[in-house]
C-alpha positions in Angstrom: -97.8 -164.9 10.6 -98.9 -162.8 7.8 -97.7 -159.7 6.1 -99.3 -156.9 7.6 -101.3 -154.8 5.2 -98.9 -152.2 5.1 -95.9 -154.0 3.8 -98.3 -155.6 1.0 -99.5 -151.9 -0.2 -96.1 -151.0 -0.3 -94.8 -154.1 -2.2 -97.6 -153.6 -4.7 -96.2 -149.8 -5.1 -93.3 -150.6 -6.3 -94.9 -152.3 -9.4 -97.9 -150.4 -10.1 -98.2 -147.9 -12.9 -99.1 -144.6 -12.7 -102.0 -143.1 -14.9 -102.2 -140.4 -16.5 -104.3 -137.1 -16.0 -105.4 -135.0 -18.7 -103.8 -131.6 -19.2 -100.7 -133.2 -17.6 -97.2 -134.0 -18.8 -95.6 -137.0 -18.4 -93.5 -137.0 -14.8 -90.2 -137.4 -14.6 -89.0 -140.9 -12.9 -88.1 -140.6 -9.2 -84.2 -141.9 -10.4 -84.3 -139.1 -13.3 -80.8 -137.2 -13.0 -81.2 -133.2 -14.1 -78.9 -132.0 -15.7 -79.0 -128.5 -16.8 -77.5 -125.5 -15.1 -77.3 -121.7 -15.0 -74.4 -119.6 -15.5 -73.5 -116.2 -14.5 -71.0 -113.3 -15.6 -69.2 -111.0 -13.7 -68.1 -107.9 -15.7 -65.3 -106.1 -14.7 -64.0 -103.5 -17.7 -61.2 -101.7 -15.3 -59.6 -105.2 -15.1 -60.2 -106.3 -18.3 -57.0 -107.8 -20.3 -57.8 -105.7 -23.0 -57.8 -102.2 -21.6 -54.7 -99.8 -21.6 -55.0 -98.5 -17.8 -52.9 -95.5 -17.9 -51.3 -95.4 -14.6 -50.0 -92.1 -14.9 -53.4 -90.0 -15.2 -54.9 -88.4 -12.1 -57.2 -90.4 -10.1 -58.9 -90.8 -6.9 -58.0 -92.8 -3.5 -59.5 -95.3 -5.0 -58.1 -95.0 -7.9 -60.5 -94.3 -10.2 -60.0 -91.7 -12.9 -62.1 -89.3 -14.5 -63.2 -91.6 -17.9 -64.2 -94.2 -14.8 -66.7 -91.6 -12.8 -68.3 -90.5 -15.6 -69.1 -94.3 -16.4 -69.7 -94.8 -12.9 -72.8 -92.2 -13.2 -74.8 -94.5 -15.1 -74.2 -97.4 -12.9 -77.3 -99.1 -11.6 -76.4 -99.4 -8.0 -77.1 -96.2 -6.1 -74.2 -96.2 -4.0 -72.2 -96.3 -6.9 -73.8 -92.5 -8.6 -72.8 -91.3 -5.0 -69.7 -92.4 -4.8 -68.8 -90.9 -8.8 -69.9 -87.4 -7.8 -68.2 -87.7 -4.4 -64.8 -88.9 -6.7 -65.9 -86.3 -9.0 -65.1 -83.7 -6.1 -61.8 -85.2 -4.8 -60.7 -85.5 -8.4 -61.0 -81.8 -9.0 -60.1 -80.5 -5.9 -57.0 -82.2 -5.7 -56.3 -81.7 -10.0 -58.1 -78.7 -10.6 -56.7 -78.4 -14.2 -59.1 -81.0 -15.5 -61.8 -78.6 -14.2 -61.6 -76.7 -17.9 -60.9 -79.6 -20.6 -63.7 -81.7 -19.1 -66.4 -79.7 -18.4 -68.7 -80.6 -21.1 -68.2 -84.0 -20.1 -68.7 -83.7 -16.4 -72.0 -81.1 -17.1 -73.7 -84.1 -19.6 -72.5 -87.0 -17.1 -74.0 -84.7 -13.6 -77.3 -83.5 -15.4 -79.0 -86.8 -15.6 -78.9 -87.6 -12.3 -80.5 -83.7 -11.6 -84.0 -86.1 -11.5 -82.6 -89.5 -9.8 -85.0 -91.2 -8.0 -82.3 -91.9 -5.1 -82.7 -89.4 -2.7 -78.9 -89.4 -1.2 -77.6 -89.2 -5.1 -79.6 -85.6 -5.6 -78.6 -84.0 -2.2 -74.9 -84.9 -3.0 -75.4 -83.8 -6.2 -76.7 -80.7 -5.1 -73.8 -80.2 -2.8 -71.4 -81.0 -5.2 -72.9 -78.2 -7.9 -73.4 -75.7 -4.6 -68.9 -76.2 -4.8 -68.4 -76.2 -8.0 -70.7 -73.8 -10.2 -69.2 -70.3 -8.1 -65.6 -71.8 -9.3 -66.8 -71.5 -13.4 -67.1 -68.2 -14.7 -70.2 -67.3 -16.2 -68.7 -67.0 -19.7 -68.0 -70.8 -19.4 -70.8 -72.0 -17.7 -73.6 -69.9 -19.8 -72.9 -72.6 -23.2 -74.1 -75.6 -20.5 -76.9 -73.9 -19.1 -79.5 -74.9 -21.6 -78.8 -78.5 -21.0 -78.7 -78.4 -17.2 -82.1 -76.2 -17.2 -83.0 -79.1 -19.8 -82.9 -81.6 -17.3 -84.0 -79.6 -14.5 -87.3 -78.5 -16.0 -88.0 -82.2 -16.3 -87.2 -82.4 -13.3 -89.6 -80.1 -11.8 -92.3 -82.2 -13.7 -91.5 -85.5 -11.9 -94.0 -87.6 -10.6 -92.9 -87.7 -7.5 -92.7 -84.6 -5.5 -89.9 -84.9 -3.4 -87.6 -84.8 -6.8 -89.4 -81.7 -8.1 -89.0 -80.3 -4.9 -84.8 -81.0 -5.2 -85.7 -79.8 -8.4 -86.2 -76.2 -7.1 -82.9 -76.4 -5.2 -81.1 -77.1 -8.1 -82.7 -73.8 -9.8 -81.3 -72.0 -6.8 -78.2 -72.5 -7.5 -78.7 -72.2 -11.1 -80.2 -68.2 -10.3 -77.1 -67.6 -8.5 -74.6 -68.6 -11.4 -76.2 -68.2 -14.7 -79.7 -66.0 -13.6 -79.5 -64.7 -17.4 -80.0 -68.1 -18.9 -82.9 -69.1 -16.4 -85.1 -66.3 -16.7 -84.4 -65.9 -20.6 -87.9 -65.6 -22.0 -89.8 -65.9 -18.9 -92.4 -63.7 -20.2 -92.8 -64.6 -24.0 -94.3 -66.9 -25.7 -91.7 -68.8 -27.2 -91.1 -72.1 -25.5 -87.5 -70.8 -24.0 -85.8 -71.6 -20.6 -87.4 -68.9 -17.9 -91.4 -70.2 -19.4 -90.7 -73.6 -18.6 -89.3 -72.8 -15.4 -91.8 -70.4 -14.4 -94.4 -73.0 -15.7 -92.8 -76.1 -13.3 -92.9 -73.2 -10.4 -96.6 -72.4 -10.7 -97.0 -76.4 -11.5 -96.1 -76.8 -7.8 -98.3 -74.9 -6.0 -101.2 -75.8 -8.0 -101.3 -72.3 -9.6 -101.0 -72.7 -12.8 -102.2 -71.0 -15.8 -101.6 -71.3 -20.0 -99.6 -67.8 -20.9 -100.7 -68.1 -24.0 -103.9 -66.2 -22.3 -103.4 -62.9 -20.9 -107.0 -62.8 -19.9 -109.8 -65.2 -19.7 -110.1 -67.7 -16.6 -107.4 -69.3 -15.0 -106.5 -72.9 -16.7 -104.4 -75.3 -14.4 -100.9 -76.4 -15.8 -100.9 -79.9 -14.3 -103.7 -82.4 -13.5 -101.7 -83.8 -10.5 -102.8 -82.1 -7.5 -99.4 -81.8 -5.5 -100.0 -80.9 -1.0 -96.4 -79.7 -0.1 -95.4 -79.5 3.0 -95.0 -75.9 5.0 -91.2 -76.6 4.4 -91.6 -77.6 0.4 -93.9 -74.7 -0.1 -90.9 -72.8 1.8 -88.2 -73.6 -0.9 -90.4 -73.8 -3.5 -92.1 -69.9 -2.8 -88.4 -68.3 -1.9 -86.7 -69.6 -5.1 -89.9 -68.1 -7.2 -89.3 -64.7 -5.4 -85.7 -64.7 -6.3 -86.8 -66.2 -9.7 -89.5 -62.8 -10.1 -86.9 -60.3 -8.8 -83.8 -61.8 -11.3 -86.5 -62.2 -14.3 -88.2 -58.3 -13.4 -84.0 -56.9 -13.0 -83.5 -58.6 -16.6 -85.8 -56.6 -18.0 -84.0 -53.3 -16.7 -87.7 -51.5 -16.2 -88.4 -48.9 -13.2 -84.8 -50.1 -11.1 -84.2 -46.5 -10.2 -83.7 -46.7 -6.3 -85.7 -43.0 -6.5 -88.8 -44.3 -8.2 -91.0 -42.9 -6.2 -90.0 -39.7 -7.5 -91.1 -40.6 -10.8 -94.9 -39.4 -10.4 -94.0 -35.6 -9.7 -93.0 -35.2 -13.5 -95.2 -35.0 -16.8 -92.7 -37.5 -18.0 -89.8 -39.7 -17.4 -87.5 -37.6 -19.5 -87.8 -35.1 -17.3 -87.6 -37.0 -13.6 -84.5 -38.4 -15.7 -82.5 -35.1 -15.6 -83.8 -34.0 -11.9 -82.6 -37.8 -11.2 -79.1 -36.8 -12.4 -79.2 -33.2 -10.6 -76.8 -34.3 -7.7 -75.4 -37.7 -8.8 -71.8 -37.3 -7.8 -69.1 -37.8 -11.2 -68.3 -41.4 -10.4 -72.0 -42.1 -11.3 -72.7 -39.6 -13.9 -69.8 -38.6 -15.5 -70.5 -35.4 -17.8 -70.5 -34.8 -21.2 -69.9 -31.0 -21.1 -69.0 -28.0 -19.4 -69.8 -24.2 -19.2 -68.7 -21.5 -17.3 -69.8 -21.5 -13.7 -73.0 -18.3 -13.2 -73.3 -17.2 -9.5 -76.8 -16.4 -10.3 -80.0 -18.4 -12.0 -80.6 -17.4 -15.0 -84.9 -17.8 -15.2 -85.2 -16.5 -19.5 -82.5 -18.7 -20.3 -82.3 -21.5 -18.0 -78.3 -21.3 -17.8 -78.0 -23.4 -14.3 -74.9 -25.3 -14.9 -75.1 -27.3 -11.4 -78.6 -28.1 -11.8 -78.6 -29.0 -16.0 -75.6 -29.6 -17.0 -75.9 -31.4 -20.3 -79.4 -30.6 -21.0 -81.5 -26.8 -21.8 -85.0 -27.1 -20.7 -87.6 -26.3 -23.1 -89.9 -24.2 -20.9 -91.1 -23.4 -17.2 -93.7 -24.1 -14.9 -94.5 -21.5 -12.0 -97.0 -23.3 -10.9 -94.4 -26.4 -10.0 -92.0 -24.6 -8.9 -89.1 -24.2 -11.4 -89.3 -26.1 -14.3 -88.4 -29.2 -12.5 -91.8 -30.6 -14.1 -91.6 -29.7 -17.8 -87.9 -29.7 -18.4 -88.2 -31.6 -22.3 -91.3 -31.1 -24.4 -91.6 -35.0 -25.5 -95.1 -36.6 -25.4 -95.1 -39.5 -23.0 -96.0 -43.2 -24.5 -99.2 -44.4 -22.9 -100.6 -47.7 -22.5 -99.8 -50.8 -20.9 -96.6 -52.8 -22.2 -97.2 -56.5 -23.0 -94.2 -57.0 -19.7 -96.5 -54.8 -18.0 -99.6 -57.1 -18.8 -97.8 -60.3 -18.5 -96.7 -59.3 -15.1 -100.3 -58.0 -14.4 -101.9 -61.6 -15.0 -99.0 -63.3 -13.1 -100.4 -61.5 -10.2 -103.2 -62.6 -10.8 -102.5 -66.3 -10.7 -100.3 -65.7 -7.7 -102.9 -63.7 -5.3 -105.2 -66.9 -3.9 -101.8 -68.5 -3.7 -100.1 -66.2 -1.6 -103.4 -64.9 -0.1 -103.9 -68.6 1.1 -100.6 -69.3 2.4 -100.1 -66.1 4.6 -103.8 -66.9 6.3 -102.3 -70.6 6.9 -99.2 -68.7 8.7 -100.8 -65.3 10.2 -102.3 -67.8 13.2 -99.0 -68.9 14.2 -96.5 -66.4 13.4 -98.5 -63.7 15.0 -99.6 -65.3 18.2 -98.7 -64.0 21.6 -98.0 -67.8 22.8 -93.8 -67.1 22.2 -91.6 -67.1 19.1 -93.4 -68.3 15.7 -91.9 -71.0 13.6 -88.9 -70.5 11.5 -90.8 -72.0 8.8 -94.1 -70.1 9.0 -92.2 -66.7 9.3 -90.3 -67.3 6.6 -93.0 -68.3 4.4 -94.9 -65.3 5.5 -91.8 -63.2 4.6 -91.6 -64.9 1.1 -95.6 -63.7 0.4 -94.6 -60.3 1.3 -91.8 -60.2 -1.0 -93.8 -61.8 -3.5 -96.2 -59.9 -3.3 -93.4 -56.4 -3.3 -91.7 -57.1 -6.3 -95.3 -58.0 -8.8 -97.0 -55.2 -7.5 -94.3 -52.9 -7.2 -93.2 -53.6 -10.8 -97.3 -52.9 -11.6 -98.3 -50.2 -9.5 -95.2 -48.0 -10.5 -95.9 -47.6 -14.3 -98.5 -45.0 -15.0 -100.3 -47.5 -17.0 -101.7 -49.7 -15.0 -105.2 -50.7 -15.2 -107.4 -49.3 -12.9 -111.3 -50.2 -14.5 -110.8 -53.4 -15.0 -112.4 -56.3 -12.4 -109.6 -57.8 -11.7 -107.2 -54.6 -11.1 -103.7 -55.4 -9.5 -105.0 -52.5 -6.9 -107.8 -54.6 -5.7 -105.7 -57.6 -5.3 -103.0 -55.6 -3.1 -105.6 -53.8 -0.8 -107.1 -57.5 -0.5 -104.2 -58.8 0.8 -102.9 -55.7 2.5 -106.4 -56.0 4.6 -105.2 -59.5 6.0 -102.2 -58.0 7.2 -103.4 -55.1 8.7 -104.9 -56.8 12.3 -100.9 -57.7 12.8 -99.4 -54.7 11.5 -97.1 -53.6 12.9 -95.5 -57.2 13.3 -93.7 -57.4 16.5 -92.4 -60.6 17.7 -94.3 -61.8 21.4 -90.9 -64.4 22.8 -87.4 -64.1 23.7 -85.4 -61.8 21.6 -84.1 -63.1 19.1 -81.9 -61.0 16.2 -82.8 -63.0 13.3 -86.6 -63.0 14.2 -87.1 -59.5 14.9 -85.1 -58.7 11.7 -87.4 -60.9 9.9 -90.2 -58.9 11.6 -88.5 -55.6 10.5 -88.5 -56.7 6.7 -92.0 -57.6 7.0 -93.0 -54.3 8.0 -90.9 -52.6 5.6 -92.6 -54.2 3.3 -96.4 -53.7 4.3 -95.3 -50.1 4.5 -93.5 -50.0 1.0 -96.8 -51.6 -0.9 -98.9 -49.4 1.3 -97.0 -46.3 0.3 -97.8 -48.0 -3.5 -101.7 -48.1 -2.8 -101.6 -44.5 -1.0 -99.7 -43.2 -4.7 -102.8 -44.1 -6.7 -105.4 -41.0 -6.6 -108.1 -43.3 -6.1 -107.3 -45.1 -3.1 -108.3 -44.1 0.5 -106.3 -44.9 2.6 -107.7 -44.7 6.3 -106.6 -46.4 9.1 -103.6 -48.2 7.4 -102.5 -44.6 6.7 -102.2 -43.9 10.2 -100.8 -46.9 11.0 -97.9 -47.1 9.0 -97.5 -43.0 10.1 -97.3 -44.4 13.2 -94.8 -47.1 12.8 -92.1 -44.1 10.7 -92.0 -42.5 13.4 -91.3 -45.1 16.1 -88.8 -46.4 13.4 -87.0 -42.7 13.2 -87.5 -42.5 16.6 -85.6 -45.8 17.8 -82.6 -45.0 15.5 -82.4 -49.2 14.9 -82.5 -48.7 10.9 -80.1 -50.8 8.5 -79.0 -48.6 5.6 -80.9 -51.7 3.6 -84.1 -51.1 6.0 -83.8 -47.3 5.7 -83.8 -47.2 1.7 -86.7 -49.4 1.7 -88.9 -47.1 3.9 -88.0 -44.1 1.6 -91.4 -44.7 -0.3 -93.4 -44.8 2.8 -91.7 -41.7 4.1 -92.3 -40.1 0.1 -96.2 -41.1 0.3 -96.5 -39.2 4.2 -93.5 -36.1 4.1 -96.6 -33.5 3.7 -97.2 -34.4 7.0 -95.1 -32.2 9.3 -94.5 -34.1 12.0 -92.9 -37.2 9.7 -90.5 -34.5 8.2 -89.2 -32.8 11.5 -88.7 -36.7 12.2 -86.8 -37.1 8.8 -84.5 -33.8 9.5 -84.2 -34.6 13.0 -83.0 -38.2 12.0 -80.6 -37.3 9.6 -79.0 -34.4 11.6 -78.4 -37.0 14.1 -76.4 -39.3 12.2 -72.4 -39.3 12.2 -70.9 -38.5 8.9 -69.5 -42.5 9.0 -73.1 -44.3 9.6 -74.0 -46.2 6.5 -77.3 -44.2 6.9 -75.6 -40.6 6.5 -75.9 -40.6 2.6 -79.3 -42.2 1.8 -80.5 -39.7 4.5 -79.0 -37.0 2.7 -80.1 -37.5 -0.8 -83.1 -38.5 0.3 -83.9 -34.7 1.9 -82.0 -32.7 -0.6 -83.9 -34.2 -3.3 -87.1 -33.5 -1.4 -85.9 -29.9 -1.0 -85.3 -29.3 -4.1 -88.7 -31.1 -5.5 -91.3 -30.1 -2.9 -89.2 -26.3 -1.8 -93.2 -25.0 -1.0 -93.9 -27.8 1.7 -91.0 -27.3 3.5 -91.0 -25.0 6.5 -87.9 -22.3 6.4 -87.1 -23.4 10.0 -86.9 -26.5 8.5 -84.8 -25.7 5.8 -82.9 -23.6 7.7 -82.1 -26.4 10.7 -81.0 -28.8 7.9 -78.9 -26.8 5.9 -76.9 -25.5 8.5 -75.5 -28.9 9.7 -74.2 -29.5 6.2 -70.9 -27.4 6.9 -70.6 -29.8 9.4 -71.1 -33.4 7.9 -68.5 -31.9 5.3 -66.4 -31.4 7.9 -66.7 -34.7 9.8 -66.4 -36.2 6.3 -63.0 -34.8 5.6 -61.4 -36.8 2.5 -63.4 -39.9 3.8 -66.4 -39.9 1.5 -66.0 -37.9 -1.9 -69.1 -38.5 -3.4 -71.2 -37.7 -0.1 -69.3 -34.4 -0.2 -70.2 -34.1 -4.0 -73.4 -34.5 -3.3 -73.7 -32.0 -0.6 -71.5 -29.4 -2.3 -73.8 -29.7 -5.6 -77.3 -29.4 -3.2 -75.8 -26.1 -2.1 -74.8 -24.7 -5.1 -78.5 -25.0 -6.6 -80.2 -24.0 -2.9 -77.8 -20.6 -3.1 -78.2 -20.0 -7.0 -82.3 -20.2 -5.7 -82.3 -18.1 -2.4 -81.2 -14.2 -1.7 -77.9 -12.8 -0.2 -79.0 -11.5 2.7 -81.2 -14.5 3.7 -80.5 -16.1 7.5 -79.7 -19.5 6.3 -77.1 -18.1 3.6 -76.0 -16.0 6.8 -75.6 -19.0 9.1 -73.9 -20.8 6.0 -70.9 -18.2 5.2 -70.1 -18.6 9.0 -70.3 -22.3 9.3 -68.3 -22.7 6.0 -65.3 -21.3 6.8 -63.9 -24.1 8.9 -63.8 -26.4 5.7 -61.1 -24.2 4.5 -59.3 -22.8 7.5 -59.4 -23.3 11.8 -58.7 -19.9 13.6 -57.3 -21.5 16.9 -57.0 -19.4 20.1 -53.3 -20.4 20.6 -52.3 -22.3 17.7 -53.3 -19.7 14.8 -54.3 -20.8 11.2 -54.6 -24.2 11.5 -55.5 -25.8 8.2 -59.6 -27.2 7.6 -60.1 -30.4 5.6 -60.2 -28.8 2.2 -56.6 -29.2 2.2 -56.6 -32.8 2.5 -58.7 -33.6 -0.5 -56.9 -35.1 -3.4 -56.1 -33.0 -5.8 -57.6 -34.4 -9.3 -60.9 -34.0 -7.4 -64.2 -32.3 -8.2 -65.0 -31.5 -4.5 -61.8 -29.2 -4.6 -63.4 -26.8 -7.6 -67.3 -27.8 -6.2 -66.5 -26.5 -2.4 -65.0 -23.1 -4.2 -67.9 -22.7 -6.1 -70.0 -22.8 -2.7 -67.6 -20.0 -1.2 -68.0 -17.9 -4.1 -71.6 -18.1 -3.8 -71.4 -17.2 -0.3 -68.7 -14.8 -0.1 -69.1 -10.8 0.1 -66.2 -8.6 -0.3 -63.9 -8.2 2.4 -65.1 -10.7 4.5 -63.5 -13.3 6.7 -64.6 -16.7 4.5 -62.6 -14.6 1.2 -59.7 -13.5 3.1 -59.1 -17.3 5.0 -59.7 -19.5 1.1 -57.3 -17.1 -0.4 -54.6 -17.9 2.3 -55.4 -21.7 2.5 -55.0 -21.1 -1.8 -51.4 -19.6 -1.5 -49.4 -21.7 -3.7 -51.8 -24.4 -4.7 -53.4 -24.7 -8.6 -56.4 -23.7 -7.4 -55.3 -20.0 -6.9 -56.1 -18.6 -10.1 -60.1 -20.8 -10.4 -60.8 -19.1 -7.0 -59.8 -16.0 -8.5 -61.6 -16.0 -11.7 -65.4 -17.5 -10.2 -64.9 -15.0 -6.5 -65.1 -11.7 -8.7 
């Protein structure tokens, strides 16, 4: 039988030749043999033959030591970067004498992974700097700042947004340990630290502008249009409010907690020395003394209480006093280049902030329940944006007001969106951190309304009433932090001509106890007012508040010196001002006496809290001052000082001012 035709076309196979094709090499034969290969290294340089390993250093559990970590850094593998700042940690926690001798090292090997692309490697690292930069003392950590704001400015120009986010984290913690070094130039033109910063912050929200400009259109910084998230934009618009407040404290311009003060005088020399009328010694030490006068002196201006290092240079009747034209020195006008820079910054910032407390107002505000942490907190950053730019603007007398763009437009703009929800009260459960949050955001809508109401040329209208309204619930309801309180001073400055807000004030501060942490603020705050505005306030008034003074000072005993300084001072100038044979210097000899001596029904003489002041004190000599001031011979507040005096080295100053 024949071959099938299978087996023949496979026998022929076998012997045919293959051709060729063009653009092809030659194949290999089916029984070719290859016999190349491929060879791999595995490097291992802790294990190398040729290394000294010094068993004796410190190391980790896994015992690697410091030279290894720092190598370990740069390693490709991101498990591996994690795992050197984690050993990093354990190293120095457990050896923390290696902390000083390789600082340098560990600062150069942690900064370059500030950008890392690895998202695990940045949040240890951010961890690990949150532990370590509090334990380095500013004087040691302020020669590495430069090169880890180097990195983190870079950082903050990333392409990708989650590592310029991180980026802002890292400045956080940078602002707590070395603010000096981050805000250092902020507001120049030279290309330093706090520019570059500022410049990556404003390149994050899109707001960007060239400083080189003060004026002129808004420029954007970066052409890469970055959408953060409400909880980016969170980090990113809280760090540049502590950034504004550290860079605006550096530059040590209108930090006077009494500011508000500032715009009864023809200059600041002047609301300098009423500012130091009743600062207790710990805070203004003196440079001089003279002989204490029972009696103003109006020719000569011999007050030693109320001047006591400076002679003023003429009166005012028409001010009351001289309080107004105490030094004849011409006041510098015009605007600052600070003062301008910080002008155009808010500026940039207004359709930023504008635009992000319109995207929050909706669901913060609404009655539904409690808002979102994240949306009330961003709303709260705006506001305290918005507080320390125009607070820093608004309080220098040179401000521009004719301008198009004035910083007073740009406030009552955003003050209008705020006022439908003012005041802010939360709608859900109760919750303490919510409703303080809601109590610092109407602080501060009364604080830069109380700015607005300052300027002659604004009206303020309904807001006005408002915010009158919401002092005197606040007064009313007695819930007040001494934080809270302080802050609402300008609002309660920019309404006291009203009456009914000052009975509230008096009313308020009489109520206190001598211990609450709102008994002194309270205190200054209305002897300063009495003593600045004496016309607008009502002698019931004065005469209410004066006469629980005795009192506090009782209640305060040895507890609080410089309360009792205070007070003691505030008399001394309301006495040296008023009449002996007023009601409220009546009420005042009666009330005093107790300080110095207790006339007990069945126990006698029983001594008053003078006698428990320490003796180096100045309340001792201030509170004998008072008495002299009060006394008349013969009386009962003479005869009981000079008994509780028996003995003590006070005897012969008592003596010498009660003549």
């Amino acid at each position: 039988m024949p071959k099938s035709a299978k087996k023949r076309k496979d026998k022929a196979a076998d012997f045919s030749k293959a051709k060729l094709k063009l653009g092809k090499g030659k194949q290999l034969a089916s029984n070719a043999i290859d016999t190349s290969f491929k060879a791999r290294s595995i490097a291992l340089p802790s294990q190398s033959i040729t290394k000294d390993k010094d068993d004796e250093g410190p190391t980790t559990k896994r015992r690697l030591t410091f030279d290894e970590l720092v190598a370990h850094t740069k390693h490709y593998a991101a498990g591996t970067r994690k795992d050197a700042i984690l050993g990093f940690r354990e190293l120095l926690e457990s050896h923390p004498e290696l902390l000083q001798p390789s600082l340098t090292t560990l600062f150069m090997a942690c900064a370059r992974l500030i950008g890392d692309e690895d998202s695990s490697v940045r949040k240890t690292l951010l961890s690990f700097f949150s532990w370590l930069l509090p334990r380095i003392p500013k004087e040691q950590l302020a020669p590495h700042a430069p090169s880890l704001l180097l990195f983190t400015t870079s950082a903050q120009t990333h392409i990708f947004p989650e590592i310029r986010v991180d980026a802002i984290r890292f400045l956080d913690l940078l602002l707590e340990s070395a603010p000096e070094s981050v805000v250092a130039g902020w507001n120049e033109g030279s290309n330093q630290s706090g520019k570059r910063v500022l410049e990556g912050y404003l390149g994050l929200l899109s707001a960007g502008t060239k400083y080189g400009d003060s004026e002129g259109p808004l420029k954007a910084t970066s052409t890469a249009s970055v959408v953060l998230t409400a909880a980016s934009k969170l980090v990113v618009l809280k760090s540049l409010a502590t950034f504004i407040r550290k860079a605006l404290a550096s530059t040590k311009s209108n930090d006077n907690p009494r500011w508000y003060l500032a715009s009864s005088f023809d200059s600041p020399e002047a609301y300098s020395v009423f500012d130091n009328l009743l600062q207790p010694l710990s805070v203004n030490p003196p440079l001089s003394s003279r002989r204490w006068a029972e009696e103003y002196d109006d020719e000569t201006g011999n007050e030693d209480f109320v001047f006591p290092n400076q002679t003023p240079a003429s009166s005012s009747s028409a001010k009351g006093l001289y309080l107004n034209d105490l030094l004849d020195i011409p006041e510098v006008g015009g605007s600052t280049n600070n003062e301008i820079f910080i002008a155009h910054l808010a500026r940039v910032l207004h359709s930023t902030l504008v635009s992000t407390f319109l995207d929050c107002s909706p669901v913060v505000f609404s009655p539904a329940g409690n808002p979102p942490e994240t949306e009330l907190q961003l709303a709260l950053a705006v506001a305290d944006i918005s507080r320390a730019l125009y607070g820093e603007i608004l309080r220098s007398a040179s401000h521009s007001k004719g301008k198009s763009h004035s910083p007073l437009d740009d406030l009552s703009t955003l003050l209008g969106h705020m006022a439908p929800f003012f005041p802010f009260t939360p709608s859900g459960r109760r919750d303490i951190k919510i409703e303080q949050a809601f109590q610092e955001l109407n602080i501060i809508y009364c604080e830069l309304s109380s700015l607005i109401a300052s300027d002659i040329h604004s009206e303020g209208g309904s807001r006005d009433e408002a915010v009158r309204g919401y002092v005197l619930d606040a007064l009313d309801a007695g819930k007040l932090t001494s934080a809270a309180y302080t802050s609402l001073l300008p609002t309660i400055w920019s309404l006291i001509r009203s009456g009914d807000v000052l009975d509230a004030v008096v009313t308020h501060a009489i109520s206190l106890s001598a211990k609450s942490a709102l008994k002194r603020p309270a205190t200054e705050f209305l002897t300063r007012l009495i003593l600045l505005e004496r016309k607008h306030v009502s002698p019931s008034t004065l005469e209410i508040f004066v006469g629980e003074l005795p009192k506090t000072l009782w209640e305060l005993g040895s507890g609080n010196l410089d309360l009792s300084e205070i007070i003691l001072r505030f008399l001394l100038r309301v006495l040296q001002r008023g009449t002996k044979g007023s009601k409220t210097v009546t009420s005042l000899r009666t009330r005093f006496m107790p300080y110095f001596v207790i006339l007990h029904a069945s126990r006698g003489s029983i001594p008053g809290p003078y006698t428990k002041l320490p003796p180096s004190s100045i309340v001792r000599r201030l509170a004998l001052e008072v008495a002299a001031t009060l006394v008349v011979p013969g009386d009962a507040l003479s005869g009981a000082i000079s008994s509780t005096l028996i003995g003590s080295t006070e005897g012969e100053y008592w003596a010498s001012v009660s003549r």
